[in-house]
C-alpha positions in Angstrom: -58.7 -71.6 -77.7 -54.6 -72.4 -76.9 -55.0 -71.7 -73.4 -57.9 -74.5 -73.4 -56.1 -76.7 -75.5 -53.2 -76.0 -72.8 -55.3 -76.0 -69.7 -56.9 -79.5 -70.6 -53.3 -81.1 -71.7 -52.1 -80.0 -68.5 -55.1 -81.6 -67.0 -54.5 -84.7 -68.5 -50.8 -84.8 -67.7 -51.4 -84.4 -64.0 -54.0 -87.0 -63.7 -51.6 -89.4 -65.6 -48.9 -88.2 -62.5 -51.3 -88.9 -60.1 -52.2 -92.1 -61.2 -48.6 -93.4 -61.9 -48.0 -92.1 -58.3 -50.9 -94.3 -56.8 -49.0 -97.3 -59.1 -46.3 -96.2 -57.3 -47.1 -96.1 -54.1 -48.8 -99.7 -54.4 -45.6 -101.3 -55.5 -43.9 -99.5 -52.4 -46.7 -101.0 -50.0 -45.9 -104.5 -51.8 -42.5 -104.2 -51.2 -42.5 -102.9 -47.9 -45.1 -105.8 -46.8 -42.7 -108.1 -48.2 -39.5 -106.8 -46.1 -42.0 -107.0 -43.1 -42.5 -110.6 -44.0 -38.5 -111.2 -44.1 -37.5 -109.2 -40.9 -40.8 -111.2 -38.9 -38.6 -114.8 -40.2 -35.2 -113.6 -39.0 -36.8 -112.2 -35.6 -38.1 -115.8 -35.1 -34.6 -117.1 -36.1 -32.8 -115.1 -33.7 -35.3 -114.9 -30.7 -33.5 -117.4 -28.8 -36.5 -118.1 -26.2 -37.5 -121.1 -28.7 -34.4 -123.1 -28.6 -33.2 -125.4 -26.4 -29.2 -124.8 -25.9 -29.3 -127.2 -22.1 -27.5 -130.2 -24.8 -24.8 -127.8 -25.4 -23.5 -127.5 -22.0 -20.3 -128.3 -20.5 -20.2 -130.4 -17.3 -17.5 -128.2 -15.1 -16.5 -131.7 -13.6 -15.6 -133.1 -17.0 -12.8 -130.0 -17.4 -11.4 -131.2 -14.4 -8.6 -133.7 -16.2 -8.0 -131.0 -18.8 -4.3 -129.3 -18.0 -4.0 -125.6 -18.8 -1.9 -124.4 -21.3 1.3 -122.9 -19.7 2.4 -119.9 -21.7 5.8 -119.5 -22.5 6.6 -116.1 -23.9 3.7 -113.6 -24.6 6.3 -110.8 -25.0 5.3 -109.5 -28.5 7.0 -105.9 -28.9 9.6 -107.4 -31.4 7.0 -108.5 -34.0 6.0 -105.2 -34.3 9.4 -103.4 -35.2 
């Protein structure tokens, strides 16, 4: 009579596990979907075939007046001792 008593609580116990485990394993799915859902946005935000970057271009002819800086002293080994 124990080892029924036993053999059905055990039963009942597993079925519990297996259902908390399918509970589980929904919640995963839900959360995974919802990553998905966030990583599809930022592939669209960072897919850069959708923008149009031609209004941030530099003329080359409009650099032409621009002097370049003249460097004076780039020796640096002091700084470091």
């Amino acid at each position: 009579m124990k080892k029924m008593v036993m053999f059905v609580g055990c039963m009942i116990l597993i079925s519990a596990g297996v259902q908390a485990d399918g509970n589980l394993t929904k919640k995963q799915i839900q959360k995974q979907l919802q990553k998905e859902k966030k990583y599809a946005q930022e592939q669209k935000f960072y897919n850069a075939d959708e923008y149009d970057f031609s209004g941030a271009e530099v003329n080359p002819e409009s650099l032409k007046h621009i002097k370049p800086i003249e460097v004076d002293d780039m020796d640096m080994d002091d700084v470091y001792d």
